[in-house]
N, CA, C and O atoms as a GROMACS GRO file, in nm:
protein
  384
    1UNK      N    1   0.085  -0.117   0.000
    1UNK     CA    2   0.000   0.000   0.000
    1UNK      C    3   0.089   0.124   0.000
    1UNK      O    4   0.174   0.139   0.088
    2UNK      N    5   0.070   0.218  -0.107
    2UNK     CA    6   0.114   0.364  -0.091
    2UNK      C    7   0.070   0.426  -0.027
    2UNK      O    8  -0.051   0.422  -0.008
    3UNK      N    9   0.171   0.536   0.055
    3UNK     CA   10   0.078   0.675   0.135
    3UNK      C   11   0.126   0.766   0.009
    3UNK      O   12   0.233   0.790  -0.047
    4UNK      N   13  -0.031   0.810  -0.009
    4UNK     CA   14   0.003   0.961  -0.092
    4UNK      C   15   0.022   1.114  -0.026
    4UNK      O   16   0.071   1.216  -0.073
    5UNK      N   17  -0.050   1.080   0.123
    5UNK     CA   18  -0.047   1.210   0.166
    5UNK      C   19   0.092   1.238   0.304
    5UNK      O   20   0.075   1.283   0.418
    6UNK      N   21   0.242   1.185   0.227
    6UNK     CA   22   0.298   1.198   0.303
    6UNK      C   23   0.361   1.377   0.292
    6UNK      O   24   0.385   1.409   0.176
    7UNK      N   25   0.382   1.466   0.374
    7UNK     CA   26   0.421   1.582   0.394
    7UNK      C   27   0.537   1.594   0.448
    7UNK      O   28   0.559   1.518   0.542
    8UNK      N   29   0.663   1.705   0.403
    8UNK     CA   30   0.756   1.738   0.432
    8UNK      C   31   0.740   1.790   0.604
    8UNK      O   32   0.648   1.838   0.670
    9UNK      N   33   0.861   1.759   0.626
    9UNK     CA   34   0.883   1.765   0.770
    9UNK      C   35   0.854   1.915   0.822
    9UNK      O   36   0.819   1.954   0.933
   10UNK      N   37   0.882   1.992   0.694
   10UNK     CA   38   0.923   2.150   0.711
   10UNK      C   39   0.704   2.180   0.765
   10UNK      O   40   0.651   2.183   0.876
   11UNK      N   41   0.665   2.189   0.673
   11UNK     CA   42   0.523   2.160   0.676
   11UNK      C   43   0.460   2.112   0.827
   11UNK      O   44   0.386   2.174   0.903
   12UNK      N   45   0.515   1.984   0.837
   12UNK     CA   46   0.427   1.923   0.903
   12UNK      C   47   0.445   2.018   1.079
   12UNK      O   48   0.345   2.037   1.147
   13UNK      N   49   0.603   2.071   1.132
   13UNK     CA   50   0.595   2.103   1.251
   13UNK      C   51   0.570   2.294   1.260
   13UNK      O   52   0.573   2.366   1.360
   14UNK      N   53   0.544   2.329   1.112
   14UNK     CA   54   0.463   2.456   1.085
   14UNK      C   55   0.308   2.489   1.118
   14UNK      O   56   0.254   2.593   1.155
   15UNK      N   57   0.248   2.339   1.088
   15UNK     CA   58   0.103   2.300   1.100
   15UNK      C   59   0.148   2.253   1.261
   15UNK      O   60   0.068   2.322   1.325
   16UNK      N   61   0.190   2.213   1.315
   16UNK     CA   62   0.209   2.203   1.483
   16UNK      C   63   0.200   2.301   1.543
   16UNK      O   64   0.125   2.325   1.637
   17UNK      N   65   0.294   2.385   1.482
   17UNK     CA   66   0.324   2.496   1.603
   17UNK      C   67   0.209   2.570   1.591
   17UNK      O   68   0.154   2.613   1.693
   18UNK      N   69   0.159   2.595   1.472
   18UNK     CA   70   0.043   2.741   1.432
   18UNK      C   71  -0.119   2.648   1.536
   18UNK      O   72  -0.214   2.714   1.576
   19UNK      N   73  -0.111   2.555   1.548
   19UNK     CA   74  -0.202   2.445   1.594
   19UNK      C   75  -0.162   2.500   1.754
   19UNK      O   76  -0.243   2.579   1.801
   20UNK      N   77  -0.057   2.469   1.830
   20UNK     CA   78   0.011   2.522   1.948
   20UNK      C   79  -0.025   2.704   2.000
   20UNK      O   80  -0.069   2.748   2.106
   21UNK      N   81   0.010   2.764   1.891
   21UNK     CA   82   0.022   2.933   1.928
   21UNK      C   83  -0.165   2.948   1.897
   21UNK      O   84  -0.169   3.055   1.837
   22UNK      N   85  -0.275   2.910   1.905
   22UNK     CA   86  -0.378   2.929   1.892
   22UNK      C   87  -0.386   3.061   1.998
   22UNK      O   88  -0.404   3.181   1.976
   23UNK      N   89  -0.370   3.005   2.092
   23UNK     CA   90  -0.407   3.108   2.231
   23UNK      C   91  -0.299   3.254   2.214
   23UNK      O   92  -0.346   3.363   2.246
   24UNK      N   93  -0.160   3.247   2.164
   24UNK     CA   94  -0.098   3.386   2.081
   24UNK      C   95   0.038   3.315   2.210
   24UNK      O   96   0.157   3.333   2.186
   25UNK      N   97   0.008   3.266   2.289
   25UNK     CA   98   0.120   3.277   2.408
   25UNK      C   99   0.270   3.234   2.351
   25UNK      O  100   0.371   3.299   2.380
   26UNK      N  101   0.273   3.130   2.277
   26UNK     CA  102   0.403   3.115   2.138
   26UNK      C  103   0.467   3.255   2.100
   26UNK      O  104   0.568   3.321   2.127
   27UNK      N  105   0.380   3.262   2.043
   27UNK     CA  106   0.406   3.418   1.988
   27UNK      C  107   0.499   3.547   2.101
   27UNK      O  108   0.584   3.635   2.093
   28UNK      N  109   0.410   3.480   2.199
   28UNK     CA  110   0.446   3.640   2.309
   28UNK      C  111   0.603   3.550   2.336
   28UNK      O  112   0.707   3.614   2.320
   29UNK      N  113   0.607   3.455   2.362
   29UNK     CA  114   0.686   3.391   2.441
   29UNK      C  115   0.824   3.429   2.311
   29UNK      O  116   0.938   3.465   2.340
   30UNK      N  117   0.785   3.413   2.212
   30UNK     CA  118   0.908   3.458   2.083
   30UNK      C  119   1.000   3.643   2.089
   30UNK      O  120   1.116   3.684   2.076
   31UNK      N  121   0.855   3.706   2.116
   31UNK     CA  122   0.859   3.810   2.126
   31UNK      C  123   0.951   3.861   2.238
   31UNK      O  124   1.053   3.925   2.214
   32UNK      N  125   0.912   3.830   2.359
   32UNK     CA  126   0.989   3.891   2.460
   32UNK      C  127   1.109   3.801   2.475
   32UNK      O  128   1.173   3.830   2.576
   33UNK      N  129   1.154   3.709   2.410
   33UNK     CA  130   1.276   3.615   2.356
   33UNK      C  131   1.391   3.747   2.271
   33UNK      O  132   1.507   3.784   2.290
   34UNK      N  133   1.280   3.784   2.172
   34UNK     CA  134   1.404   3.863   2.114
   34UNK      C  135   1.401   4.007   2.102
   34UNK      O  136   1.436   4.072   2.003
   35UNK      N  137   1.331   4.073   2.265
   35UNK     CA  138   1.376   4.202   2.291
   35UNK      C  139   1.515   4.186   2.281
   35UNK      O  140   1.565   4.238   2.182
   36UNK      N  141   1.584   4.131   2.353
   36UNK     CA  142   1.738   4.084   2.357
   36UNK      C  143   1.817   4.122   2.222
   36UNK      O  144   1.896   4.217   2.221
   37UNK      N  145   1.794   4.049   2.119
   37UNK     CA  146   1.823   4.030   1.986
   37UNK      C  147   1.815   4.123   1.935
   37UNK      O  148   1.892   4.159   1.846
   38UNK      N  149   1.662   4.227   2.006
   38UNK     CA  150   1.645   4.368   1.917
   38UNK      C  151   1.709   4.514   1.925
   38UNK      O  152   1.727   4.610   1.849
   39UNK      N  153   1.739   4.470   2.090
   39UNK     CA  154   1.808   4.586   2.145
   39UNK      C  155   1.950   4.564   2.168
   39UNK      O  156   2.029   4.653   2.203
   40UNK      N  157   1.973   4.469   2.152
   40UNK     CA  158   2.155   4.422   2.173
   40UNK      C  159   2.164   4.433   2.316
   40UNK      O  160   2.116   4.502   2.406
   41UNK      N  161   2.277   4.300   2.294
   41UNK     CA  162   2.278   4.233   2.444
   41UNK      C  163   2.337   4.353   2.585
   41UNK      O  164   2.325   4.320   2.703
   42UNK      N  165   2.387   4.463   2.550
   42UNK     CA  166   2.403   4.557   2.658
   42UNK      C  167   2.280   4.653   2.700
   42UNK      O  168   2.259   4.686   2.816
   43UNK      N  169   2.197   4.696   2.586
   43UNK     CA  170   2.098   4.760   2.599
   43UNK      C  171   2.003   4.644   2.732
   43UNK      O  172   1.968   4.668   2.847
   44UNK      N  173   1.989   4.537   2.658
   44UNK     CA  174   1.871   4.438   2.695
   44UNK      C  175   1.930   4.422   2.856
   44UNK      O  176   1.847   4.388   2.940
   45UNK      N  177   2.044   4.440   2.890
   45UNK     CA  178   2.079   4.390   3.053
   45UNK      C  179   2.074   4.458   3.123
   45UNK      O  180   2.097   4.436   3.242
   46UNK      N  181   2.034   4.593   3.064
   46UNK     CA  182   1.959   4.717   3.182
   46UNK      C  183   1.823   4.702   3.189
   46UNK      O  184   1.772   4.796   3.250
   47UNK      N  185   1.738   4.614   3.146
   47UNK     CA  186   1.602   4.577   3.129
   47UNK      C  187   1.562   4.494   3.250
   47UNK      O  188   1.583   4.373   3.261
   48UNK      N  189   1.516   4.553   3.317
   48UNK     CA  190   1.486   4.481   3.507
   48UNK      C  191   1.381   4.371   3.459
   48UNK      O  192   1.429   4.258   3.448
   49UNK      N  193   1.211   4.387   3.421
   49UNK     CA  194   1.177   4.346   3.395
   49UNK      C  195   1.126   4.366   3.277
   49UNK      O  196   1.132   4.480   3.231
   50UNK      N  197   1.058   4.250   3.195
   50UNK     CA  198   0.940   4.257   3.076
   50UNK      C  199   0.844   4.137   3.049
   50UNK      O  200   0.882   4.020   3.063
   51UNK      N  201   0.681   4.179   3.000
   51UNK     CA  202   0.655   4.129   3.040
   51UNK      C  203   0.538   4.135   2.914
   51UNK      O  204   0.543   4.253   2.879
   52UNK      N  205   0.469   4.089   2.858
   52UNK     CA  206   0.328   4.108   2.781
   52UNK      C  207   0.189   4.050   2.823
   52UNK      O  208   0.151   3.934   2.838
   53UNK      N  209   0.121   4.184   2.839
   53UNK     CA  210  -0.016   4.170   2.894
   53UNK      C  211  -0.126   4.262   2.752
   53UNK      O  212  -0.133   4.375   2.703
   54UNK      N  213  -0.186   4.146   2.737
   54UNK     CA  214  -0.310   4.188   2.639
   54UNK      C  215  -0.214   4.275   2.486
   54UNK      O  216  -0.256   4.382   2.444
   55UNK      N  217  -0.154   4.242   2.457
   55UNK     CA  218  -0.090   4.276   2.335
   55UNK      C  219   0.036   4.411   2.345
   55UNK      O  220   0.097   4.476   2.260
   56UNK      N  221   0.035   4.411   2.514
   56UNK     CA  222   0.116   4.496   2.532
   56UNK      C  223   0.238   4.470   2.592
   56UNK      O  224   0.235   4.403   2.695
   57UNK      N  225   0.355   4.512   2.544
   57UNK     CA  226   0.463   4.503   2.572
   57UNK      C  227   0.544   4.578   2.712
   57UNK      O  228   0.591   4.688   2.684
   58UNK      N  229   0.560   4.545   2.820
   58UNK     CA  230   0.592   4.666   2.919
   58UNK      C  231   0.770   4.634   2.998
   58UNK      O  232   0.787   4.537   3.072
   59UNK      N  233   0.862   4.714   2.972
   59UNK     CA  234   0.937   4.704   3.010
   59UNK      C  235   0.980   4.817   3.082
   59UNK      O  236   0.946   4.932   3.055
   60UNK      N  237   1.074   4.775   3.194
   60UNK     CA  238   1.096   4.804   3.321
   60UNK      C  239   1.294   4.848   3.320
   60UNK      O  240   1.391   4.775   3.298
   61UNK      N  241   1.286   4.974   3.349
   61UNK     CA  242   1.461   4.985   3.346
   61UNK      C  243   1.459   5.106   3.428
   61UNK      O  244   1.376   5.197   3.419
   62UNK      N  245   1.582   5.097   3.529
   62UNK     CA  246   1.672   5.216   3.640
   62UNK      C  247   1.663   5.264   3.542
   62UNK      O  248   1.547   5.288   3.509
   63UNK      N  249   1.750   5.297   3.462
   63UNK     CA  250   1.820   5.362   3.356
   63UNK      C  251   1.722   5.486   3.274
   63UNK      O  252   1.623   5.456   3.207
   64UNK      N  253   1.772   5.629   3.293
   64UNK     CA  254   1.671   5.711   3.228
   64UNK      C  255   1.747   5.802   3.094
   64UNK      O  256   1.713   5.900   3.028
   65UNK      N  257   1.867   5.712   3.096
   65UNK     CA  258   1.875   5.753   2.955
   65UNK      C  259   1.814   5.607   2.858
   65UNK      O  260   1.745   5.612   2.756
   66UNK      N  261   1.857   5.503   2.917
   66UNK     CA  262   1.760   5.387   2.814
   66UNK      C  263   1.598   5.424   2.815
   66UNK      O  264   1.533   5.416   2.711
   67UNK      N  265   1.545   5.461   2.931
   67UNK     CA  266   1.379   5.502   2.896
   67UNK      C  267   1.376   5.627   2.765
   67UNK      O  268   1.301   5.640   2.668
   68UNK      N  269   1.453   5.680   2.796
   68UNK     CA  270   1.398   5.792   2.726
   68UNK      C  271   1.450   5.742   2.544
   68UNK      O  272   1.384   5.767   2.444
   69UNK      N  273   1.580   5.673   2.548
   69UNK     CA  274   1.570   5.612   2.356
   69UNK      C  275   1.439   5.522   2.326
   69UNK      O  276   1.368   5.522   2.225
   70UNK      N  277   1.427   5.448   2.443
   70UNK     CA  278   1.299   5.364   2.422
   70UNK      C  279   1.199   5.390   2.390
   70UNK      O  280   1.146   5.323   2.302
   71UNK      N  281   1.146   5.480   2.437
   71UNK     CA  282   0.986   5.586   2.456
   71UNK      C  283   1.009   5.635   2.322
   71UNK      O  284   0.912   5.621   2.247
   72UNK      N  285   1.159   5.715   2.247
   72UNK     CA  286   1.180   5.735   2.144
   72UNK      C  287   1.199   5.622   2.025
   72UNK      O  288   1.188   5.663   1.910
   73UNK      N  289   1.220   5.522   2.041
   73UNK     CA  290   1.214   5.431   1.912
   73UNK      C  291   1.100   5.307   1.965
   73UNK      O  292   1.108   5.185   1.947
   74UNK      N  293   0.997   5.381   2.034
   74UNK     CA  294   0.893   5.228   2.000
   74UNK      C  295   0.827   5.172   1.943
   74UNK      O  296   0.766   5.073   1.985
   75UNK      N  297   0.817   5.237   1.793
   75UNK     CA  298   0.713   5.240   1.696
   75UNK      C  299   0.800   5.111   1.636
   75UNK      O  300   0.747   5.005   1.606
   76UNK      N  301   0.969   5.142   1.622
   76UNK     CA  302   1.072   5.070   1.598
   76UNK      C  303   1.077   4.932   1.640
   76UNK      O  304   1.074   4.831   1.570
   77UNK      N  305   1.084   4.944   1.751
   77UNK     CA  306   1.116   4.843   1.838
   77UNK      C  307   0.965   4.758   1.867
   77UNK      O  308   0.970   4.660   1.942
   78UNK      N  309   0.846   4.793   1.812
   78UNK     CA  310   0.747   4.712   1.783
   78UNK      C  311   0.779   4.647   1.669
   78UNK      O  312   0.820   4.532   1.653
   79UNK      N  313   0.760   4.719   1.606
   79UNK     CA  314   0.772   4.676   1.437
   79UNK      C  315   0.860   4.571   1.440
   79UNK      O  316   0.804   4.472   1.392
   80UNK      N  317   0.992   4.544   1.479
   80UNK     CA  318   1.099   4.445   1.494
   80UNK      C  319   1.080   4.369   1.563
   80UNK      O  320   1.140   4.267   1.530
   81UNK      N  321   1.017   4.357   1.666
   81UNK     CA  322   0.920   4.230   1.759
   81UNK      C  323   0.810   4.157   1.650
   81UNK      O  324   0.772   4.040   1.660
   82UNK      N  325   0.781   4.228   1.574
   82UNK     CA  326   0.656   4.169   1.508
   82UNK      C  327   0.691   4.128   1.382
   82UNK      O  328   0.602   4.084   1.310
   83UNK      N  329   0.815   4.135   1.337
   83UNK     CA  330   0.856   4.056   1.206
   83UNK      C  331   0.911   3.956   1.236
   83UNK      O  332   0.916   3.859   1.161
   84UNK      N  333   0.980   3.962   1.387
   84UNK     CA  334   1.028   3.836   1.459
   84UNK      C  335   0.969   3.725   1.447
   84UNK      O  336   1.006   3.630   1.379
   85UNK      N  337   0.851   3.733   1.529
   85UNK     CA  338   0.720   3.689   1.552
   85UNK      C  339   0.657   3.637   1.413
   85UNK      O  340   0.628   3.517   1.406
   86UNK      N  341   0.637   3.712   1.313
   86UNK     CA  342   0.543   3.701   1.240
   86UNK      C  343   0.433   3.740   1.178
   86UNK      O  344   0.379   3.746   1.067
   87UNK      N  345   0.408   3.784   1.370
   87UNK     CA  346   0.232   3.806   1.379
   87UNK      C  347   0.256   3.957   1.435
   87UNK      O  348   0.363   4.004   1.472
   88UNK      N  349   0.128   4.020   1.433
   88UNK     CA  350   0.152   4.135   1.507
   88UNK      C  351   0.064   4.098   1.711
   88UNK      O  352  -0.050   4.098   1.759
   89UNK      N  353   0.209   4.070   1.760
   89UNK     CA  354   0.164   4.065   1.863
   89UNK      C  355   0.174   4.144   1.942
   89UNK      O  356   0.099   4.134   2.039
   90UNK      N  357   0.250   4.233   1.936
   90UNK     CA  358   0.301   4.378   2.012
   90UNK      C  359   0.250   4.498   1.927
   90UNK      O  360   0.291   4.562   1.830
   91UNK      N  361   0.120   4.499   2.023
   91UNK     CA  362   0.018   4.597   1.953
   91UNK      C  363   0.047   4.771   2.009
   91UNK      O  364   0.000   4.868   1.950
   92UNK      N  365   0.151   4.782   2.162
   92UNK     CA  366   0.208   4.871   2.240
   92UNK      C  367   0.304   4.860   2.302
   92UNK      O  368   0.319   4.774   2.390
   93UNK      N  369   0.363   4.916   2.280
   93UNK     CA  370   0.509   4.966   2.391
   93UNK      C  371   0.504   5.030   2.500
   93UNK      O  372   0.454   5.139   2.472
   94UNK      N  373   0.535   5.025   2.643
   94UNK     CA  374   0.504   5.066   2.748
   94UNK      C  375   0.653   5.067   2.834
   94UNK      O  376   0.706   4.961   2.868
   95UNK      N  377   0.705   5.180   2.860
   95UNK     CA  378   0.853   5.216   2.952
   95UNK      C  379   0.808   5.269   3.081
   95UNK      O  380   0.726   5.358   3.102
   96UNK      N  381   0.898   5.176   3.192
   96UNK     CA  382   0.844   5.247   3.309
   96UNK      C  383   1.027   5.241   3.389
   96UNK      O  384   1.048   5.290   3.500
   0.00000   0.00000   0.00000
């Protein structure tokens, strides 16, 4: 007996994961993965906390010269979370 409907591997754990991120939490979990990646690893280690609630992004830093580039490039620094991602899951940026 032949299988005809065998599918590439690439496929098959694409249809997993998108099956997995239903609820978006994949997604967030990618996202606040590569604030790191977005801001470079010295920027990102003045970052106390972060955290995403309801499509919002909120990060936490001493530092008031990093708040204040932040507050200034967050349109940026969304946009680059969300090509990460994929999806648009970082619907706001929030500096405290």
């Amino acid at each position: 007996m032949k299988r005809t409907d065998i599918k590439p591997i690439g496929q098959v754990i694409r249809e997993h994961l998108q099956r997995l991120d239903e609820s978006g939490k994949l997604s967030e979990t990618i996202a606040l993965t590569a604030v790191d990646d977005v801001l470079g690893k010295e920027f990102a280690s003045l970052i106390k906390d972060r955290r995403i609630e309801n499509g919002v992004l909120f990060l936490k830093t001493d530092s008031a010269a990093l708040r204040s580039e932040l507050f200034a490039s967050r349109s940026q620094l969304m946009q680059k979370l969300n090509e990460k991602t994929g999806k648009d899951v970082i619907k706001d940026v929030r500096i405290n």
